[in-house]
C-alpha positions in Angstrom: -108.7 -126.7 -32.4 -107.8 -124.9 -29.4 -106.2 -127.3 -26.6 -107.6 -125.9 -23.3 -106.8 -126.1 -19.4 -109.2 -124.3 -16.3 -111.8 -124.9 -18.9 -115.4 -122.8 -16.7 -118.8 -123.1 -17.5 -121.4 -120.6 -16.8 -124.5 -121.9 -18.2 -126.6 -118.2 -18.0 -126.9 -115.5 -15.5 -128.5 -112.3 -15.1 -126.3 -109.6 -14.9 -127.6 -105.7 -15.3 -130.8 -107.2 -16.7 -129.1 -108.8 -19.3 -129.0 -112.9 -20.2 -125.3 -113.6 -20.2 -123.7 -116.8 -21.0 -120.3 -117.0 -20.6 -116.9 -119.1 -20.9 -113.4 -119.3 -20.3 -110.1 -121.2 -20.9 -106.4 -121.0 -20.3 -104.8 -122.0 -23.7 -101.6 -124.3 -23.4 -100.6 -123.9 -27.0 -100.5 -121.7 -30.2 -100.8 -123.8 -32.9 -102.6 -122.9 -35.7 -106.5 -121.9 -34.3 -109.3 -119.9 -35.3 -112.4 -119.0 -33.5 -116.0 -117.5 -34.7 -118.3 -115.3 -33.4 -121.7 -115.9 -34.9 -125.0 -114.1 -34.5 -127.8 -114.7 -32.7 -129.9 -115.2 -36.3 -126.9 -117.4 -37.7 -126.7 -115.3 -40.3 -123.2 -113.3 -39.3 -120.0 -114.8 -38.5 -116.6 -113.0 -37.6 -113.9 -115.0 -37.3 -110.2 -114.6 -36.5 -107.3 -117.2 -37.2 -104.1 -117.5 -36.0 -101.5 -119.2 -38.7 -98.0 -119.4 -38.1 -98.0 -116.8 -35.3 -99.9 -114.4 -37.4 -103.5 -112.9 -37.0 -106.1 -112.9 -39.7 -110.0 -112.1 -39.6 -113.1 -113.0 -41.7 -116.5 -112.5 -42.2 -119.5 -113.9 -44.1 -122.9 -113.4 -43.9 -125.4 -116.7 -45.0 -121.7 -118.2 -45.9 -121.3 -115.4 -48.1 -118.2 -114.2 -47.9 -117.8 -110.4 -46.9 -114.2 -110.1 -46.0 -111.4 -112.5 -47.5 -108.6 -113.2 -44.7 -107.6 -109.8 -43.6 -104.5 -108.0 -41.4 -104.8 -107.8 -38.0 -102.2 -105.8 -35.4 -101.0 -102.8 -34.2 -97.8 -101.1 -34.3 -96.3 -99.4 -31.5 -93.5 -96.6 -31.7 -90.9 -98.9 -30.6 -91.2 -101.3 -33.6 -92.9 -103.9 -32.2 -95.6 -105.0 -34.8 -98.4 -106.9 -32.3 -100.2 -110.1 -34.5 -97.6 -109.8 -37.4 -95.3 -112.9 -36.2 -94.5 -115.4 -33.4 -98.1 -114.8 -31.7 -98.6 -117.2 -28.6 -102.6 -117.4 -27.3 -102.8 -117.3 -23.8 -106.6 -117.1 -22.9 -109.8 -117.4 -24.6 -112.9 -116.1 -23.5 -116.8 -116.4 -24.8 -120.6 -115.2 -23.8 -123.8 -114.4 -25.3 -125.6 -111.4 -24.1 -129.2 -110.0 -24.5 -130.4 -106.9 -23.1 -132.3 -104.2 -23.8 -131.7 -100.2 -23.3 -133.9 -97.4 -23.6 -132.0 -94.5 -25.7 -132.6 -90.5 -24.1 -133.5 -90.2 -28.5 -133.3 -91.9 -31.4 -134.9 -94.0 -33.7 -136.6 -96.1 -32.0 -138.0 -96.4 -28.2 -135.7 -98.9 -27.1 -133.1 -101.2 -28.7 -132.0 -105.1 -28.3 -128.2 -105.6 -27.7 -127.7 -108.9 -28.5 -124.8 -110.5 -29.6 -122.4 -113.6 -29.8 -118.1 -112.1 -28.3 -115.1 -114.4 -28.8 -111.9 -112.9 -27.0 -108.2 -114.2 -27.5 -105.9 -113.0 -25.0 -102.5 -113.0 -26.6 -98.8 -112.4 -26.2 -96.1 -111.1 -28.9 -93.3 -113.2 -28.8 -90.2 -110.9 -29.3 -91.3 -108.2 -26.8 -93.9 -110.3 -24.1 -96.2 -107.5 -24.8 -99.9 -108.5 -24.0 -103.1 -107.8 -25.8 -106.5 -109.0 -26.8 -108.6 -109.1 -29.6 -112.1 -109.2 -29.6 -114.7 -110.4 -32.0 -118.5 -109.3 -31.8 -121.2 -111.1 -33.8 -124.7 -109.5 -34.0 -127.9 -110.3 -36.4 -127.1 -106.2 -37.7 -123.8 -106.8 -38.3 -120.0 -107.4 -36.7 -117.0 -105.6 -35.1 -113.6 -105.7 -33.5 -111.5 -104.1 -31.6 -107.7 -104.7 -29.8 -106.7 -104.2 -26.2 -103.5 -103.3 -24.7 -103.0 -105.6 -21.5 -100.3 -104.7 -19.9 -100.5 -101.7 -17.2 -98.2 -98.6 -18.0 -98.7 -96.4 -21.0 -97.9 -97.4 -24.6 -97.1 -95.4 -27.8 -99.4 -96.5 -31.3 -98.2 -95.5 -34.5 -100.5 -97.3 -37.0 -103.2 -99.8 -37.2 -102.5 -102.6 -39.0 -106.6 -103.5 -40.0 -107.1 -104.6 -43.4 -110.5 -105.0 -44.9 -110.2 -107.5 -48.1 -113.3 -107.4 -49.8 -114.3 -110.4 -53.2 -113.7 -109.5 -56.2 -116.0 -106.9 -58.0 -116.6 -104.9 -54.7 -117.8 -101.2 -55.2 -117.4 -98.8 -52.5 -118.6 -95.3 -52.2 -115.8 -93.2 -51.2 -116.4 -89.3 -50.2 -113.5 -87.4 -48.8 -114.3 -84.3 -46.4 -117.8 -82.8 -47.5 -117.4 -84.1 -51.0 -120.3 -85.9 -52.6 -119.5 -89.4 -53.2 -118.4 -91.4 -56.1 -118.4 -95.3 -56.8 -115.4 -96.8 -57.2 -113.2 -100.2 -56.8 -111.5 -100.4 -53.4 -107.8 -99.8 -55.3 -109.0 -96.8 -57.1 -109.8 -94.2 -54.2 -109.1 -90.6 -55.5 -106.0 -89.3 -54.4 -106.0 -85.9 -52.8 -103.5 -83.7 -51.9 -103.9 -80.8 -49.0 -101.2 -79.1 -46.9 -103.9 -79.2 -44.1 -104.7 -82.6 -43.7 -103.4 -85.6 -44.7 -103.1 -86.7 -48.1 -103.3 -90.1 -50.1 -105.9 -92.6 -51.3 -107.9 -91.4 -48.2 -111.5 -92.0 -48.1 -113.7 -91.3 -44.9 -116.0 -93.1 -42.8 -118.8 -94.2 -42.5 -117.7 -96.2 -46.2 -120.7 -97.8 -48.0 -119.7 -101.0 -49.6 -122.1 -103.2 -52.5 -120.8 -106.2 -53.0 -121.3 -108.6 -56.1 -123.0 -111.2 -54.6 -125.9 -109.1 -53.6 -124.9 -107.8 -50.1 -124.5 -104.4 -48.4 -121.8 -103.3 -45.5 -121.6 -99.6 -44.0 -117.9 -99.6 -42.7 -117.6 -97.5 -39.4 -116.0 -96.7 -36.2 -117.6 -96.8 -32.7 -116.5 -95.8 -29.1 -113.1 -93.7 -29.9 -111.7 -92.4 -27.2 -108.3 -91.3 -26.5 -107.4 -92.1 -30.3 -107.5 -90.8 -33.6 -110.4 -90.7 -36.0 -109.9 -93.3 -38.8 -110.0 -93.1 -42.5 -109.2 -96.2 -44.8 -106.8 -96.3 -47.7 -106.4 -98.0 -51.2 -103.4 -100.4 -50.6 -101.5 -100.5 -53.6 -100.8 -103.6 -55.6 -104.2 -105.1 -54.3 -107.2 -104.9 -55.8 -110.0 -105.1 -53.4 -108.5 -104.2 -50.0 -108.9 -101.3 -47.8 -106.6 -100.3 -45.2 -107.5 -98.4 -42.0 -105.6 -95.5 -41.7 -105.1 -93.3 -38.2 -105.5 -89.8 -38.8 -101.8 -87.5 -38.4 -103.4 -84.1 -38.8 -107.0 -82.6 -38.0 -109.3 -81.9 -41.0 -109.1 -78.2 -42.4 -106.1 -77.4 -39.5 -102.3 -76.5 -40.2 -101.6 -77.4 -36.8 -99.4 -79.9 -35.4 -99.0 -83.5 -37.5 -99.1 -85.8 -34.5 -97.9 -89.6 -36.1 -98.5 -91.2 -32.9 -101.0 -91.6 -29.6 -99.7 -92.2 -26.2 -102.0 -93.8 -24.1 -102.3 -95.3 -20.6 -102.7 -99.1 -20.7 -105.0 -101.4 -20.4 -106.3 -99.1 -23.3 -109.1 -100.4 -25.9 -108.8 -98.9 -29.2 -112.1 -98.1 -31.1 -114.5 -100.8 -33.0 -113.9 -101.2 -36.1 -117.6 -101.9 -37.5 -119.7 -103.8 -40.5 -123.5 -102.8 -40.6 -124.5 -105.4 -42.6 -127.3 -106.3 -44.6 -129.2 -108.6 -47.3 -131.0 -105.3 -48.8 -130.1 -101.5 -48.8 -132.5 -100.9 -46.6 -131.2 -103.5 -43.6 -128.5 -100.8 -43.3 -131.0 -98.2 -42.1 -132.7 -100.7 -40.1 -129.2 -102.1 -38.9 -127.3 -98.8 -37.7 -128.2 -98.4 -33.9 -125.5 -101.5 -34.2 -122.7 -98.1 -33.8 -124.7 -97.1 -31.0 -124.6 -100.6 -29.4 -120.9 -100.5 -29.0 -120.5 -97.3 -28.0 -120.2 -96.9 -23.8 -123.5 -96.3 -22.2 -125.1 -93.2 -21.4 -122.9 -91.0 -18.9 -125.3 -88.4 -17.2 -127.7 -89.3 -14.7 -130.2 -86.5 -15.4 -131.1 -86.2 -18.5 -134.2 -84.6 -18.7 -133.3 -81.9 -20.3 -132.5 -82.6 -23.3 -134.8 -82.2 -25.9 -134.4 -82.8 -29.6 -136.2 -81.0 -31.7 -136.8 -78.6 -34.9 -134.3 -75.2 -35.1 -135.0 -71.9 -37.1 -131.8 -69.8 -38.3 -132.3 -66.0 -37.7 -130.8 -63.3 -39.2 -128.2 -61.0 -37.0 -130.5 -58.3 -35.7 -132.8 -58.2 -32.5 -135.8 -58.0 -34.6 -135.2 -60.7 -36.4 -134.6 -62.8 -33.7 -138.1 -62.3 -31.7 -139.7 -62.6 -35.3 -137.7 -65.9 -34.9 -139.4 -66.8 -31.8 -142.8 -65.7 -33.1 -142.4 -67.9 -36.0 -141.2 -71.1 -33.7 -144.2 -70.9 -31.8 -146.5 -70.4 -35.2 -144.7 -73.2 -36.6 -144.3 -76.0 -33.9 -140.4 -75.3 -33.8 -138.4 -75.9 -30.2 -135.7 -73.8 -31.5 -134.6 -70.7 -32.7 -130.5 -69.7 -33.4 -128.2 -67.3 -34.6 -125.3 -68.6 -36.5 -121.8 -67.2 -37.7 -121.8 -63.0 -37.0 -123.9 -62.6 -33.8 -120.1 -61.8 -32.1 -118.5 -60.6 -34.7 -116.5 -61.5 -37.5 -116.2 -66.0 -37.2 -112.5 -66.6 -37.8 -111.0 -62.9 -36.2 -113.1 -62.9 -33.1 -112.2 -64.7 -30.0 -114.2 -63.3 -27.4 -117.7 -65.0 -28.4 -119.2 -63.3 -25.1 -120.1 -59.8 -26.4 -123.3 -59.7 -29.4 -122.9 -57.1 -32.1 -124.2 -53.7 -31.3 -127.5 -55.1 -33.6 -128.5 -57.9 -31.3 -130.0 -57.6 -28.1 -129.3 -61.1 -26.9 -131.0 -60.4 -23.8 -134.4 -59.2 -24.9 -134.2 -62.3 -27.1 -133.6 -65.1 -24.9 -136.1 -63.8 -22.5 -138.4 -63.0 -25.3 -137.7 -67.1 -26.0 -137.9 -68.4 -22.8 -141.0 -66.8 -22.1 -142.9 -68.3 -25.3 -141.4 -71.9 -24.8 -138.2 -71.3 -27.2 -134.8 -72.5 -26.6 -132.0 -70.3 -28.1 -129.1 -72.0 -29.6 -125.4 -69.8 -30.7 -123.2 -70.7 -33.0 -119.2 -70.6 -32.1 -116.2 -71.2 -33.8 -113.5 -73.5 -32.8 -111.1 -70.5 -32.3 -113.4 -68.8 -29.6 -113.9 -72.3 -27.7 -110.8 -72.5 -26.0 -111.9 -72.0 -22.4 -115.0 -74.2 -22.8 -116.0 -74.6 -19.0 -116.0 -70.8 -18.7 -117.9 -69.7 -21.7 -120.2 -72.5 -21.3 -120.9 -72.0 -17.7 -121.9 -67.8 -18.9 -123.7 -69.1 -21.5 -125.9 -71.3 -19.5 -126.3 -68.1 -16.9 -128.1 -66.5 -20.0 -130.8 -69.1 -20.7 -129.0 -70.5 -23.4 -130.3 -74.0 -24.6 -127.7 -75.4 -26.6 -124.5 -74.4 -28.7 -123.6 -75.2 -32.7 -119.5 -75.9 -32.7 -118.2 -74.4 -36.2 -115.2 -75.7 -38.3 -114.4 -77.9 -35.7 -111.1 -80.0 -36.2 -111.4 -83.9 -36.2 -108.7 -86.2 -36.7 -106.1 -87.0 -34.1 -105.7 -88.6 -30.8 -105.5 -84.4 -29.3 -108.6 -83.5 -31.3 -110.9 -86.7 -30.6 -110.0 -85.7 -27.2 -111.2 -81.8 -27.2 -114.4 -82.9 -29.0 -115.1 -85.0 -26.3 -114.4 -82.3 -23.7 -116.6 -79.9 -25.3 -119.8 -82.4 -24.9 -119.0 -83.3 -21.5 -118.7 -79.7 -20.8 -121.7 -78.9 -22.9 -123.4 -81.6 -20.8 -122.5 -80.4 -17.4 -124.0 -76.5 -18.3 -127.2 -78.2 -19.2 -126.2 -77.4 -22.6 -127.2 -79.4 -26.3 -124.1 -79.2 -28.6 -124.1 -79.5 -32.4 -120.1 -79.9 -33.8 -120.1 -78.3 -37.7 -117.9 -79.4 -40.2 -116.1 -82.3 -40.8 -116.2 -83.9 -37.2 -117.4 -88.0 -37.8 -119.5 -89.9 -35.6 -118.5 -92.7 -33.7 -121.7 -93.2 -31.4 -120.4 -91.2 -28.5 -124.2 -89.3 -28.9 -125.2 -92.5 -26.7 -122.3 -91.6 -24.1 -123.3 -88.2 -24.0 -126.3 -87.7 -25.8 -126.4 -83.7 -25.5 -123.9 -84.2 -28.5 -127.1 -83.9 -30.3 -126.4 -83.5 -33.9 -123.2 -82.7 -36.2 -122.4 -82.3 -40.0 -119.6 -84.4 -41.2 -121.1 -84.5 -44.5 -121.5 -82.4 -47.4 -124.2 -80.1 -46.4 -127.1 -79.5 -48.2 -126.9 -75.5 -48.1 -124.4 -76.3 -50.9 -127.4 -78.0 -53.3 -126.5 -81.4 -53.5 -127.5 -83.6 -56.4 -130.8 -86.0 -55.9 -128.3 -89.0 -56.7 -126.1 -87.4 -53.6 -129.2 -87.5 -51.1 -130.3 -90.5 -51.7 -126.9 -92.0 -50.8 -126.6 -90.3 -47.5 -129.0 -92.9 -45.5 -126.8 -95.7 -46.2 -123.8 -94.1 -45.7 -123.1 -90.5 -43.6 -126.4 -91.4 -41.7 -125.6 -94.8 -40.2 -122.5 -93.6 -38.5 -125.0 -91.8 -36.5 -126.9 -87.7 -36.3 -126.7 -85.8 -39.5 -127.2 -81.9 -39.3 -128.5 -81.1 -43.2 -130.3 -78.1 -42.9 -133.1 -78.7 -45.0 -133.7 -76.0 -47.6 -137.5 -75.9 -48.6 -138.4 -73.3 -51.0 -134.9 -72.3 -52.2 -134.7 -71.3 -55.7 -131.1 -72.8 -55.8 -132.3 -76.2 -55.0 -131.7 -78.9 -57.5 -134.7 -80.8 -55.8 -138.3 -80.9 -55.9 -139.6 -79.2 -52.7 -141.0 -82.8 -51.9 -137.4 -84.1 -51.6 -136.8 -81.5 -49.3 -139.7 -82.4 -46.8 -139.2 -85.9 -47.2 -135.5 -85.4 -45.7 -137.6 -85.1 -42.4 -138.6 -88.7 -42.3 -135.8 -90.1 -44.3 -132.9 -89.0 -42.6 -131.7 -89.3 -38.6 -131.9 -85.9 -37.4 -132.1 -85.3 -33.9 -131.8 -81.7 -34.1 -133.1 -80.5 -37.3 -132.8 -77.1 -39.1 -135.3 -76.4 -41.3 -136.2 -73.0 -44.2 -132.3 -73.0 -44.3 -131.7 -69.3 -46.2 -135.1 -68.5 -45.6 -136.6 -66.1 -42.9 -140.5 -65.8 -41.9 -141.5 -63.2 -44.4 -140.7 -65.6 -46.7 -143.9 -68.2 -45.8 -146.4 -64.9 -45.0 -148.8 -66.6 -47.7 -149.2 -70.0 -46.5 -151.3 -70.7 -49.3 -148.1 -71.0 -51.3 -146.1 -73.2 -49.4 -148.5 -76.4 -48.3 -145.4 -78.0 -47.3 -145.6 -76.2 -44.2 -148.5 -78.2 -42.8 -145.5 -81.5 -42.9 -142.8 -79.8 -41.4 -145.5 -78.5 -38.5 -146.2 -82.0 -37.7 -143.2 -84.1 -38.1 -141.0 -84.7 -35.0 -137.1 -85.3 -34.9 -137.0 -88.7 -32.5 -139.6 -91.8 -33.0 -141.0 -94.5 -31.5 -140.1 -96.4 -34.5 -138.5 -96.7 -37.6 -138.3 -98.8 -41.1 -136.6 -98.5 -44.3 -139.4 -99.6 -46.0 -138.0 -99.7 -50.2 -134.6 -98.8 -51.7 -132.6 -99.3 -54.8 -129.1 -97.6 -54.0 -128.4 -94.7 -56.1 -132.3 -94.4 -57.5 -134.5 -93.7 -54.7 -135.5 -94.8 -50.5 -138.0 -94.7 -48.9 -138.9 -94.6 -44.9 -141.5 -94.8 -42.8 -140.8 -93.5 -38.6 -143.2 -93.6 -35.8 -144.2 -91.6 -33.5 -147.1 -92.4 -30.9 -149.7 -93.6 -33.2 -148.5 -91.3 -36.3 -146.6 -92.3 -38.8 -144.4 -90.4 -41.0 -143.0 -92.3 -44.6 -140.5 -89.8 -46.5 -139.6 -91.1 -50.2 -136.5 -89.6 -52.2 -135.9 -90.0 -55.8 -132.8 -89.3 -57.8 -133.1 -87.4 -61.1 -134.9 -90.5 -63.2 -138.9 -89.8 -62.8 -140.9 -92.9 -61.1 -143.7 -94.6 -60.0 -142.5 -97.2 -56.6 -144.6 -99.4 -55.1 -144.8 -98.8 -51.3 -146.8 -101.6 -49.1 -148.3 -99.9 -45.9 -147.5 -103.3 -43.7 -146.1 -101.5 -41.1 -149.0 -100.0 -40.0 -151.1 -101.6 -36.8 -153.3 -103.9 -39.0 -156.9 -103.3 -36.6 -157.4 -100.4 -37.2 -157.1 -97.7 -40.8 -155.3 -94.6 -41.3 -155.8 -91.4 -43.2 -153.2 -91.1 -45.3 -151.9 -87.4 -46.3 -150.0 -87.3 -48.8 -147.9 -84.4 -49.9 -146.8 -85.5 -54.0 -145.0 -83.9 -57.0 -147.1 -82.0 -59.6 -146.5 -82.0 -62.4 -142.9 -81.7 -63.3 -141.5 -77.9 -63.9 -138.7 -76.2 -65.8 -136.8 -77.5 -63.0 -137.0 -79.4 -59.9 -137.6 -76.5 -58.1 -140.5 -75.6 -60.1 -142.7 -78.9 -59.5 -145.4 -77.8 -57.5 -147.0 -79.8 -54.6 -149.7 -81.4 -54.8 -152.2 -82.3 -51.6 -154.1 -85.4 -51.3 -155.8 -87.6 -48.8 -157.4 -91.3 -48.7 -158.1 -93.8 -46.3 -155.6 -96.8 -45.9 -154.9 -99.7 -44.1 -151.6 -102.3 -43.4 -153.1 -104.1 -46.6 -152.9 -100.9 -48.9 -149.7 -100.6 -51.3 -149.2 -96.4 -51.9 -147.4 -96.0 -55.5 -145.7 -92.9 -55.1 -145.5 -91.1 -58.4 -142.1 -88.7 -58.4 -140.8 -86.5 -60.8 -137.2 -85.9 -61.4 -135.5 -85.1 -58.7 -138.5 -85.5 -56.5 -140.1 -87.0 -53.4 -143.0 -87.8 -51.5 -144.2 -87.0 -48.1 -147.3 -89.0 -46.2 -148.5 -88.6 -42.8 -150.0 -91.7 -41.9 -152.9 -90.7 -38.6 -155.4 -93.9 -37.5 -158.9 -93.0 -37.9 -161.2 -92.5 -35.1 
């Protein structure tokens, strides 16, 4: 046990609307200590020990363990290695807080942050340097994070975080936009790149089954000032992960920068378990990233609006047929993407359209039927954000979609952020492309509406890959996957494509990717359109409502008195029960329910089949899907 000194008491307070419960002590001793954070529920506990001077952390979940003892510390670029050896505690601090916040979007209408933190305040022994580390506990999961005490600047060269997971743990490692493949924590794939750092490198947001039963998302929240991290196989042990700090940006040959310099007191990002008994507790559980992220930073934000975005083609034309099918089909957007300023990756004035668009006639053509136009960028034609960003919002603009953006060291977190605070103060939305990771900051400034970091789903993933995505990519935060109904190329049913709408986060969602209006001239064809006309992009309300990882999901998101239940199946044909106890139990609904026919040659070729039926909270749906297929329901109360 800790011996204590100055030991105060607060029994509860209000403070910002929140219950707070708080307490403090000056610790006279090292010796060999842990403390816990647990949960409101119970169920979670973090804890970090201190034996022999060095620093450890835990976690369990109904006293199942989750992580084994596990590396803490930091190392700076002097050599001093902080929680390694001859640690000293000098403080310890403790509250409970519960509060609620209302989100400008998201999944649901408002969200609980409710949680158990244990601090340590500590000293290194050789060098007197002073830091903290500090433990949260909620019922969705757990985090941690360090912070430099000490006022000045200091150098960081590596995290020391470990992550040791029980025997017979599988993790689902995806590198860049690569699909992703189960394997052991030791047995990461290596891969080798002269633009970006190479190893046993997997990305985050990591999905993690472990034997006993339960399920962790490992992820990152609030990182700023810092590099973006990965984890690592560590060799010579079996089920740990190490978290590794980004030297290069992703797809860049630009400058390897091994360490961050930052101004002190500085607090490095979270380091984040979503946790859960079930798959889908890891949907349910992800606004946890959001939670620890800093709170919103714009005082008006009544302009942003999430919503659905149509790609046009590179001509004038085709952009006010754009607009004319937005308005036909209930979509807030229309854009044009890589071309409209010339060739992407040669052109670096993005302020003159091609000789084939008339981006004036367009916008004003937009504006004046209720359409926001959004242009695509790349990186290399963002350098002078404020100015091109202040022109663009002298157009009518509405938002901007950031291509092959860089994401990976202290430099680059840094210039992501300054484009969505820039973005934000043009009244602009912003989309980053490419492999840029979330880390929550879409709370901070939640213009930063959408962004890819995944592998896209213009590149026809498999079933197996999509149905992976909610419990991994997608709890990290927004996920830009440009939903391709009616594309020949698809290795889906076009049911799996519409149920992407409901079963996935996104914000700001591009739908008929590779499609253009001409293509949906015979509606009769396509009754799909009829879903993507009604479903929104934010909710009121949301619930993972079935899943077996790796064979199919299934979610059901509210919006008013509507809901909207998207199922996904890999490439194994099935019948799942789905029990419609979500629903408001006084009153029924009529259920419409878009299904797969009967199966074709291939995926593609299963037609849809429209049905409808009355149904109540008490009703159980079994959604028939073929291979590859899905199932969309619109759920509207009778009456």
């Amino acid at each position: 046990m800790l011996s204590r000194r100055g030991l105060l008491k607060g029994a509860a307070l209000t403070a910002g609307g929140a219950l707070l419960s708080f307490g403090t002590a000056q610790v006279a001793h090292a010796a060999d200590s842990s403390i816990t954070a647990t949960s409101p529920d119970g169920k979670n506990t973090i804890t970090m020990s201190l034996t022999g001077g060095v620093l450890s952390w835990s976690v369990k979940r109904s006293a199942t363990t989750v992580l084994n003892n596990s590396v803490l510390g930091l190392t700076l670029s002097d050599g001093t290695s902080l929680g390694t050896g001859n640690v000293s505690v000098t403080k310890y601090q403790h509250w409970t807080r519960d509060s609620t916040w209302t989100p400008v979007f998201g999944r649901n209408s408002t969200i609980r942050d409710h949680y158990q933190e244990m601090r340590w305040n500590l000293q290194d022994g050789p060098s007197g340097v002073n830091f903290s580390v500090q433990l949260r506990a909620y019922d969705t999961g757990v985090a941690m994070r360090y912070v430099l005490l000490d006022t000045g600047s200091a150098t960081i060269s590596d995290e020391l975080t470990t992550w040791v997971f029980p025997d017979s743990t599988t993790i689902y490692s995806a590198r860049d936009e690569d699909a992703y493949s189960a394997v052991a924590p030791d047995a990461i794939p290596y891969t080798v790149t002269s633009s970006t750092d190479y190893g046993y490198l997997s990305d985050l947001p990591l999905l993690v089954t472990l034997d006993s039963g339960l399920f962790a998302t490992v992820c990152e929240s609030s990182r700023v000032d810092y590099p973006r991290s990965m984890v690592s196989s560590v060799t010579g042990e079996s089920n740990t992960l190490k978290t590794y700090l980004m030297e290069k940006s992703a797809r860049s040959a630009g400058t390897t920068q091994t360490t961050s310099t930052v101004t002190t007191p500085f607090t490095t990002p979270w380091r984040v378990l979503v946790l859960g008994d079930e798959a889908t507790d890891l949907v349910d559980n992800a606004e946890l990233v959001l939670n620890l992220a800093p709170a919103c930073a714009l005082s008006d934000t009544s302009w942003i609006k999430p919503g659905k975005v149509f790609r046009c083609e590179l001509t004038t034309d085709a952009g006010t047929a754009g607009v004319d099918f937005a308005v036909a089909r209930n979509l807030d957007y229309i854009e044009y993407d890589a071309g409209w300023y010339g060739p992407e990756f040669t052109t670096t004035d993005a302020t003159v359209a091609i000789d084939a668009i008339d981006l004036t006639t367009v916008i004003d053509y937009a504006t004046e039927n209720g359409v926001g136009v959004i242009l695509y960028v790349n990186r290399i034609a963002a350098t002078d954000p404020d100015t091109l960003f202040a022109l663009y919002r002298s157009w009518g603009v509405a938002g901007i979609k950031l291509g092959f953006i860089n994401d990976g060291t202290q430099t680059m977190t840094n210039q992501i952020i300054t484009w969505a605070k820039t973005a934000a103060k043009y009244e602009l939305l912003i989309d980053m492309h490419d492999d840029v990771r979330s880390w929550g900051y879409e709370r901070t400034y939640p213009n930063w509406i959408s962004l890819e970091g995944v592998r896209g789903n213009e590149h026809f993933p498999t079933a197996t890959n999509n149905i992976l995505l909610p419990f991994a990519r997608n709890i990290g935060g927004p996920m830009d996957y440009t939903i391709c109904y009616g594309q020949s190329r698809d290795q889906t049913t076009n049911n799996h494509q519409m149920a992407m709408a409901a079963v996935y986060y996104q914000p700001l969602n591009f739908l008929y990717w590779y499609s253009k209006p001409s293509a949906y001239s015979t509606t009769s064809k396509w009754p799909g359109l009829a879903w993507f006309d009604a479903v929104p992009t934010t909710w009121d309300e949301s619930q993972a409502v079935a899943a077996s990882l790796g064979e199919y999901v299934a979610v059901a998101r509210r919006s008013g008195t509507t809901w909207f239940l998207g199922v996904m199946n890999n490439e194994d044909a099935r019948t799942v029960s789905i029990p419609l106890d979500f629903l408001d139990g006084s009153v029924s609904y009529t259920a419409t329910i878009y299904a797969d026919g009967t199966a074709g040659s291939t995926p593609h070729a299963t037609p849809t089949v429209v049905t409808s039926r009355t149904v109540t909270a008490g009703t159980t749906l079994g959604v028939a899907m073929t291979s590859a297929g899905g199932q969309a329901v619109i759920l509207t109360p009778v009456g």
